[in-house]
N, C-alpha and C positions, 0 to 999 in steps of 0.2 A: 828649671821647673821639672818634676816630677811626669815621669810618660807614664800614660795610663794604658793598660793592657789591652786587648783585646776584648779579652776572657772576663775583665775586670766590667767593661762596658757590658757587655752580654750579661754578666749576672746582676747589675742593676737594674737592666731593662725587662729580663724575665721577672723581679723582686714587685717593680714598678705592676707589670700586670697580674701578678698574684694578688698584689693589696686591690686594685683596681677588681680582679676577679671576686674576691674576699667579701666587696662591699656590696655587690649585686646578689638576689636572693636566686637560686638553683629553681628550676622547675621540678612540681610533682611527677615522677612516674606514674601516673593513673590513667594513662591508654586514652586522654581526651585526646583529639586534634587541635593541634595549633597552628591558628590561620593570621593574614597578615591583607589589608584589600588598602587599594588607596582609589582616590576620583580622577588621578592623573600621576605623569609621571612627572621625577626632577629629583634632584637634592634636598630640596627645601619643603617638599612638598606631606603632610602626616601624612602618615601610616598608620591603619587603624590597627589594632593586634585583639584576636578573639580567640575562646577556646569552642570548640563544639561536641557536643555529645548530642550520642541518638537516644530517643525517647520511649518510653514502650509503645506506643502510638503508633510510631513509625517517621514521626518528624525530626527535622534537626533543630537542638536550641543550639543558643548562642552565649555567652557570657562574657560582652566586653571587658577591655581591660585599658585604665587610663595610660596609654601610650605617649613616650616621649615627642613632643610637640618637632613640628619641622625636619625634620629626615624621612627619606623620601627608599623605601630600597624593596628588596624581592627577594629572589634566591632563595630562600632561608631552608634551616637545616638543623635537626635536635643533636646534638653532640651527647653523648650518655657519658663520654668519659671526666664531664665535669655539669651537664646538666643543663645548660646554659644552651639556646639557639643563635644560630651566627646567619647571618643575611650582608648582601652585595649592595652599599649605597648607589643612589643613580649618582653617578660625580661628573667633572669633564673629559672631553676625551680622551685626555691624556692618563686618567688614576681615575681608580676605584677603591672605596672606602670598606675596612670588614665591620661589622657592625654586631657585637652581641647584645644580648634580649634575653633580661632574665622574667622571674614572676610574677614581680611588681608591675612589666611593663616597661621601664630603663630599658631606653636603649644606649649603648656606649660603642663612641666611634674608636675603633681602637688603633686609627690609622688607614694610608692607604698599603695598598696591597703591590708585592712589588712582582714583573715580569709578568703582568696579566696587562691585556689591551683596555685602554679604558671604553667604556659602552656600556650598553644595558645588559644584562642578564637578570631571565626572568626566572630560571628553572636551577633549582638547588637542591642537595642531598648532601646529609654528612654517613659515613661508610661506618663499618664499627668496628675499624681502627685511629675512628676521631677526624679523618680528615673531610673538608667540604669539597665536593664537584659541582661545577658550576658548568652553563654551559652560554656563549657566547649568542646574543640575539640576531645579530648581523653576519655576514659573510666575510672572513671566512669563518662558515659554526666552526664554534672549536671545543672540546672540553677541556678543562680546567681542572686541577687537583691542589687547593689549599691550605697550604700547613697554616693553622689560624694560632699556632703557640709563635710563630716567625712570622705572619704575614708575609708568606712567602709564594709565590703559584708555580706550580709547572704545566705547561702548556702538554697535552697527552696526544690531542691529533682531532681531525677534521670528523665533526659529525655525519657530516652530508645535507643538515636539515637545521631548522630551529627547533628546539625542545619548549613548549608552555611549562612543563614541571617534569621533575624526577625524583625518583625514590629509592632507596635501595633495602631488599629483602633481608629483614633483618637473620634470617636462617641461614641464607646462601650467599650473602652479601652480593647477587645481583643486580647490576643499580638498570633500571626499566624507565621509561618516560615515553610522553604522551607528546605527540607533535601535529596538530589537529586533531583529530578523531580517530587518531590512528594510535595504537599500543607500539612501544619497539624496548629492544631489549638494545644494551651500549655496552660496550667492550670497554673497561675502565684501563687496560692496557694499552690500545690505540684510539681508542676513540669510535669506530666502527659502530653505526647501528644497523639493526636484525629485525624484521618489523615481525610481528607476532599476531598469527590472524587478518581478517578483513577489516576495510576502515567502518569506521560508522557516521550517522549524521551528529556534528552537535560536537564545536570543540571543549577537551577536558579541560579548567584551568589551572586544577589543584588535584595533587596525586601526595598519598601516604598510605602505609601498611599498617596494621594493626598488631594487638598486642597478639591477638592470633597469626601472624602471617598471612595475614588474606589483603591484598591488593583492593584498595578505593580511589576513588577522583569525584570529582564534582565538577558541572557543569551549568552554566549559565548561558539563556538562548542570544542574550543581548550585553554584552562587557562592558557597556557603557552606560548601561540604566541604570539607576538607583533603588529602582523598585522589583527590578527583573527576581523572583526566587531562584534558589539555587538548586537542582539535582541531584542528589546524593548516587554514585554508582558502586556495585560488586564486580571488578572484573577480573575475569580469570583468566591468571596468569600465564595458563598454557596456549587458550583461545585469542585473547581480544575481549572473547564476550562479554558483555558488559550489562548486569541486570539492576535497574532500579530499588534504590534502599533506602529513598527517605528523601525529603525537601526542608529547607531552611533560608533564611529571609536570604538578601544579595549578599553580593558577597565582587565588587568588581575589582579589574584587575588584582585577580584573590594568587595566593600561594597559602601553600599549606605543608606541616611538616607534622611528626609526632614523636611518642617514648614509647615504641613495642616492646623495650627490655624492662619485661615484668611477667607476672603470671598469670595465664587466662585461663580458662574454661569451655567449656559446649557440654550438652546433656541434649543428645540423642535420642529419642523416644524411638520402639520397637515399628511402632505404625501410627500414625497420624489420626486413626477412628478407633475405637475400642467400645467393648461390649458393658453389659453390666456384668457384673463378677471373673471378669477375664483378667490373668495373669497376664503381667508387661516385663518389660525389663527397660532401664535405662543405661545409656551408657556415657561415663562421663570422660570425659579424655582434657588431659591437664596441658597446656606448653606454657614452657619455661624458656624466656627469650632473656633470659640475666646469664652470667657468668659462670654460676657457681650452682648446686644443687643447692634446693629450697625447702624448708619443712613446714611445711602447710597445716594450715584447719581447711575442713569444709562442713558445711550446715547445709542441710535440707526438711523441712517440714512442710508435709503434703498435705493437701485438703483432708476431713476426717472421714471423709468416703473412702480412702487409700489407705492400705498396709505394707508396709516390707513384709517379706515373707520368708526372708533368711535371717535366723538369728546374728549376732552381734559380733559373736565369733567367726561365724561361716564367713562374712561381709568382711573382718580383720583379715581372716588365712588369703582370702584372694586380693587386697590391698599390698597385702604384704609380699603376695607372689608377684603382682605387676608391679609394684615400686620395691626394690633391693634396697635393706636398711631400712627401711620404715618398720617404729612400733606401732604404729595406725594402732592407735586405742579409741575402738568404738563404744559407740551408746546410742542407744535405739530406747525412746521415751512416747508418752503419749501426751496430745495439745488439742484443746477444740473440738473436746467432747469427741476426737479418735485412738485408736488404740493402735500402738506401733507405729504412727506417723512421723517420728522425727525422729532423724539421723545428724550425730555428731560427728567426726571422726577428727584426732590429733594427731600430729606427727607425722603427716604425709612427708616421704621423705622423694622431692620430686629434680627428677635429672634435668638438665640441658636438653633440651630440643633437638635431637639431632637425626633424621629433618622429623620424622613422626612422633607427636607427644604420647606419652604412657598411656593406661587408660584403666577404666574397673568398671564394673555392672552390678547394680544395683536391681534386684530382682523386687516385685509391688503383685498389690493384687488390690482388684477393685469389688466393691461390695455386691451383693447381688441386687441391690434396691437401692431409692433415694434416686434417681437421674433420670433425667428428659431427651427426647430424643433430640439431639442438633446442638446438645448443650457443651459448650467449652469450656474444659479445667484449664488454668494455666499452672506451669510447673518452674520456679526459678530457686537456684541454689546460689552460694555465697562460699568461694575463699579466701582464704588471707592471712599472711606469715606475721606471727605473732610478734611484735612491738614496732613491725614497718621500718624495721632495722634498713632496709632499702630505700623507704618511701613508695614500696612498690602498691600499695591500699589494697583495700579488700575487691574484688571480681565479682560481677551478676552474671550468672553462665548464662549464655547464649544458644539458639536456636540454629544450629549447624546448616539445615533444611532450608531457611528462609537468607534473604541478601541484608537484613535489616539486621544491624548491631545491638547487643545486651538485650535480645527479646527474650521474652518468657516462650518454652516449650510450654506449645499449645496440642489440647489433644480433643476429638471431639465425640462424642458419647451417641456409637450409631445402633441402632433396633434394626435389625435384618426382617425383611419379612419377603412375600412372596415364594415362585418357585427355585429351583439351581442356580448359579449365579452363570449368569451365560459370558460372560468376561471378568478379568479381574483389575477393576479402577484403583489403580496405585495413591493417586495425586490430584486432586481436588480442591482447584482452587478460586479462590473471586478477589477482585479488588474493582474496587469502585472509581471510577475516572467522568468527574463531574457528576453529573446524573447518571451514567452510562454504568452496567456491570458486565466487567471484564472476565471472564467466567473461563478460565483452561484444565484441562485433565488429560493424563497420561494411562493408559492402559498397558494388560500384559494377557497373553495368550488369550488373544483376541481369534477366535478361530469360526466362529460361528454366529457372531453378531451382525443383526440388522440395523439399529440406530441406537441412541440416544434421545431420550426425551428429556428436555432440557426444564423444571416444573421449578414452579416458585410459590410463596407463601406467606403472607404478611402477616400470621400467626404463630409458625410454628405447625400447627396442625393440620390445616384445610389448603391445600396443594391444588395448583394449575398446569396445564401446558402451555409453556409459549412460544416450543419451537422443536424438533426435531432433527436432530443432527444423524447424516449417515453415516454408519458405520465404513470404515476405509477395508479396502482386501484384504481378506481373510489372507495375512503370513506368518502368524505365531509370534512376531517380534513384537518391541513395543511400540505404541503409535502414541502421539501427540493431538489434542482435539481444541479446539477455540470456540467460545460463540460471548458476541456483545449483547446484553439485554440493553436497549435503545429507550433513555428518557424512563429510568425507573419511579414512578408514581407511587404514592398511599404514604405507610407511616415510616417513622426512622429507624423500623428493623425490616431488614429483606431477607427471608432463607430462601435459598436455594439445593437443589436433590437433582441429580440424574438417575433416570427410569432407562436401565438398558438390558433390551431386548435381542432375543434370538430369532431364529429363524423359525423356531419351531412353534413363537409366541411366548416362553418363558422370559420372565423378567425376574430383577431383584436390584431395590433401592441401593444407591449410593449413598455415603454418609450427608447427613445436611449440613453446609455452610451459614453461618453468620455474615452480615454487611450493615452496616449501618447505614441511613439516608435520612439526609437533613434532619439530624439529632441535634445540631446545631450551624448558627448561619454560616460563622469563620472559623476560622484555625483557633483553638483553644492557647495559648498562653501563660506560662508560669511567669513569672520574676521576683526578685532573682532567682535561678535554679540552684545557685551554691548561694545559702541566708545562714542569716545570723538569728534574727530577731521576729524577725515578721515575712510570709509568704501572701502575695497578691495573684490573684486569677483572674483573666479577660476571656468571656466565654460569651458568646451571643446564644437567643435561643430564637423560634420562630412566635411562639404567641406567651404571654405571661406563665409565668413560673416560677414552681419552688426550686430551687437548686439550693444541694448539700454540699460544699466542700469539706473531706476529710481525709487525713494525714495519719498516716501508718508506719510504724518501722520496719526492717527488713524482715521479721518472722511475724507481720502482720497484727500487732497488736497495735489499735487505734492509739492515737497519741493528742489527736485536738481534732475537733468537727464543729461545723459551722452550716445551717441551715438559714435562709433567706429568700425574700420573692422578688423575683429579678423582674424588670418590663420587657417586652420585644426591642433585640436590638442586641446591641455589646451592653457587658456591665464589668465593673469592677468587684469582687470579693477581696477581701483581707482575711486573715488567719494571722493575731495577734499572740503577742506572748511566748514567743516559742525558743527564747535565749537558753532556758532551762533545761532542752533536750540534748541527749550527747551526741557529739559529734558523729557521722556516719553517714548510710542512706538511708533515705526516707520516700515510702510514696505517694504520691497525692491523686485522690481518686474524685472524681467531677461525677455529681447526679442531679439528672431530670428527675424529679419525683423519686420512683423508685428505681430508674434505669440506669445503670451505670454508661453512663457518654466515653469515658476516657481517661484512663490512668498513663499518670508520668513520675517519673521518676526524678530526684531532686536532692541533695547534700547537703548537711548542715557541718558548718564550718563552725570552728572553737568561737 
């Protein structure tokens, strides 16, 4: 009988999982999160698989996906060098199973894994040299380094701790994980972890970076509820600190993993209030978390109260200077009854990340007329490498300043009035927690202030006080300020203005804040977020009403609307017909009467 080689066996069995690979569909690069929750552990036991994106809102949706029935595993990890996520079945103690997950859902056991202890592991990361790190649940922790083309492990060395999840930056390739409420950084060379910052309450269970390199996790207060929501967190990678960026339905024993190797965006605004007729500048800064330099489009078209204010050329010569090799061929057109409002540009020719993304500015000017005091623009642009030769999709740039993902730069239209300004209010901010408004501002050469009048106004116009904050010692640096408005009453818009005062008695308003309050009973609802055919809405309201559903593409031109009179309580809207629109983003905008409630953001798939 014929001996069969070594070498001969090896290349049927690699053969074996290329066809096997072949037959599974690769994940998009589109910066979603991909999560993985089950109700319990085992082998046998589903696994749910979901994608999640943030919302303009501020929420997290979700987009199941039918996952292979009965396998039960964790870990999991986006591999870019073939697209596919690999995760650690729960098996006996003796073997652990590798398990890839492609976009369908398919999950394929591709074997056990050899020189690894068999046990649970709950925390996974693939590096972006392709391999997955795993780290062991039990004592002794260990990390793990998995060649998943061999199913092979090598054992790296003692954690010290149990890891809930890990991630690694896709810039630095530092791999970070969360081990209760604590951030720590791991030595993929021994094993060694470095904890980063103080702990916090509330353990993480899901840790992933984004296409920006900005560090996230999510936390849930109860891991074993089915109804408990989930936390969305910002945390910075130098600190620990960790600031809230949104909530999304449960999520138990969750992991979560992603595809940062793509191209993102942020647009900077100069200052967060602006005058009527006042010159801004934006500033846009690109990274590029792919391989290779990338030649980009990007799109902007602003409100028609806004103008660029540098011709087409000037806006090319300085594209050209901050990106080497771009013909950035601009075009500067008008849309919406404005003049100079829309910016094209082609051929960005945009480098690898390394670690600071490039950037340009974009200089505007706003009208002298047309604007309310309090009133907020929002500002979002759009790039994307022409024919997705990567899969990498188009980008809604992001709001650098805030923790919440693909938000629109928001800017707010303030009227100075009064005497000098006796401090200068950098950061003015509210968010609403139940009835309660959360109300923080940061000041700067604070030198000469007695307090803060904290006024509010369920008009817009006609202002109250409801509370007095003292100003802190006078030391010229900057100070940080809080106050809770307790049990906010009246209608379902609140503004709010700080009155801050000198010692001498001059004053001069602060920008005014927006907040909604009981505009509606529950969380508002899209599904599906990624459609084909038809979009449904789940909106409660407090007493009988008209409510508008309407549907816009990415340069805001309406595409279908739908007006109807809902009863007190939750209702269902439909928005039929919609197979005809081409594929992209779309947004969907919720109205009380004339009030706009809440815009989200949604994808129409072929």
């Amino acid at each position: 009988m014929k001996q069969t080689s070594l070498k001969q066996i090896l290349a049927v069995l690699l053969l074996q999982l290329s066809l096997t690979a072949s037959a599974q569909t690769p994940w998009k690069c589109d910066g979603r999160v991909i999560g993985t929750w089950s109700a319990s552990e085992g082998a046998s036991i589903s696994t749910n698989l979901y994608t999640a994106s943030f919302t303009p809102s501020g929420n997290v949706s979700y987009v199941n996906k039918p996952a292979t029935a009965n396998i039960g595993l964790n870990a999991i990890g986006f591999r870019k060098q073939d697209g596919f996520v690999y995760g650690i079945r729960y098996e006996s103690s003796n073997a652990n199973a590798l398990i890839r997950i492609d976009s369908a859902g398919t999950m394929t056991n591709l074997g056990n894994i050899s020189n690894m202890t068999g046990d649970a592991y709950y925390a996974g990361a693939v590096d972006v040299n392709g391999y997955l790190y795993v780290t062991r649940n039990s004592s002794p922790y260990t990390l793990y380094k998995v060649d998943v083309t061999t199913k092979t492990a090598t054992s790296i060395g003692g954690t010290g701790r149990t890891f809930v999840d890990i991630a690694f930056d896709p810039l630095t390739n530092t791999l970070y994980g969360v081990s209760g409420a604590t951030l720590y950084t791991i030595d993929i060379n021994s094993g060694a972890s470095t904890q980063v910052g103080s702990s916090y309450t509330g353990t993480m269970f899901g840790l992933f970076f984004t296409d920006g390199a900005e560090l996230y996790g999510f936390h849930t207060s109860n891991v074993n509820s089915s109804s408990t929501p989930t936390t969305y967190y910002k945390i910075n990678k130098a600190t620990g600190t960790r600031t809230a960026a949104g909530s999304g339905p449960q999520a138990t024993r969750a992991d979560a993993c992603s595809c940062p190797f793509r191209l993102s965006h942020t647009m900077k605004s100069k200052s967060n209030c602006m005058l009527a007729g006042q010159d801004s500048v934006f500033t846009i800064a690109i990274t590029n978390i792919t391989s290779s330099t990338q030649n980009a489009t990007y799109d902007l078209t602003m409100d028609k109260r806004f103008s660029f204010t540098e011709t087409a050329a000037q806006i090319q010569a300085n594209i050209q200077a901050a990106f080497p090799g771009s013909s950035a061929v601009v075009t500067i057109t008008s849309a919406n009854g404005g003049t100079n409002n829309v910016i094209s540009v082609n051929s960005i020719s945009v480098p690898v990340t390394d670690p600071t993304p490039a950037s340009f500015k974009l200089a505007w000017k706003a009208k002298a007329t047309g604007f309310t005091s309090g009133e907020q623009i929002l500002f979002q642009s759009v790039i994307d490498v022409p024919g997705n030769t990567l899969s990498l999709g188009a980008d809604f740039s992001d709001d650098p300043l805030t923790a919440q993902l693909d938000d629109a730069t928001t800017l707010t239209i303030c009227v100075p009035t009064g005497g000098p300004l006796p401090v200068s209010i950098t950061d003015f901010k509210g968010q609403l927690d139940q009835k309660n408004a959360n109300l923080n501002w940061v000041t700067q050469q604070e030198l000469n202030t007695q307090k803060f009048d904290v006024e509010k106004s369920f008009d817009g116009v006609n202002f109250s006080k409801v509370a007095s904050v003292p100003a802190k010692p006078n030391t010229g640096i900057a100070m940080s300020y809080q106050y809770t408005d307790i049990n906010v009453a009246g209608g379902s818009i609140v503004y709010y203005r700080l009155k801050a005062i000198d010692n001498d008695g001059n004053f001069r308003y602060s920008p005014v804040i927006i907040l909604k309050v009981n505009a509606t009973l529950g969380q508002t609802t899209i599904y599906p977020t990624a459609f084909t055919g038809r979009i449904s809405v789940n909106t409660g309201v407090a007493v009988n009403s008209k409510v508008t559903i309407s549907l816009s593409d990415a340069v805001g031109k309406k595409v279908a609307e739908k007006t109807t009179l809902i009863n007190t309580g939750n209702n269902t809207i439909t928005l039929d017909g919609l197979s005809q629109l081409q594929q992209g983003f779309y947004f969907v905008k919720i109205y009380n009467g004339e009030q706009l409630l809440e815009t989200k953001r949604v994808i129409k798939l072929q």
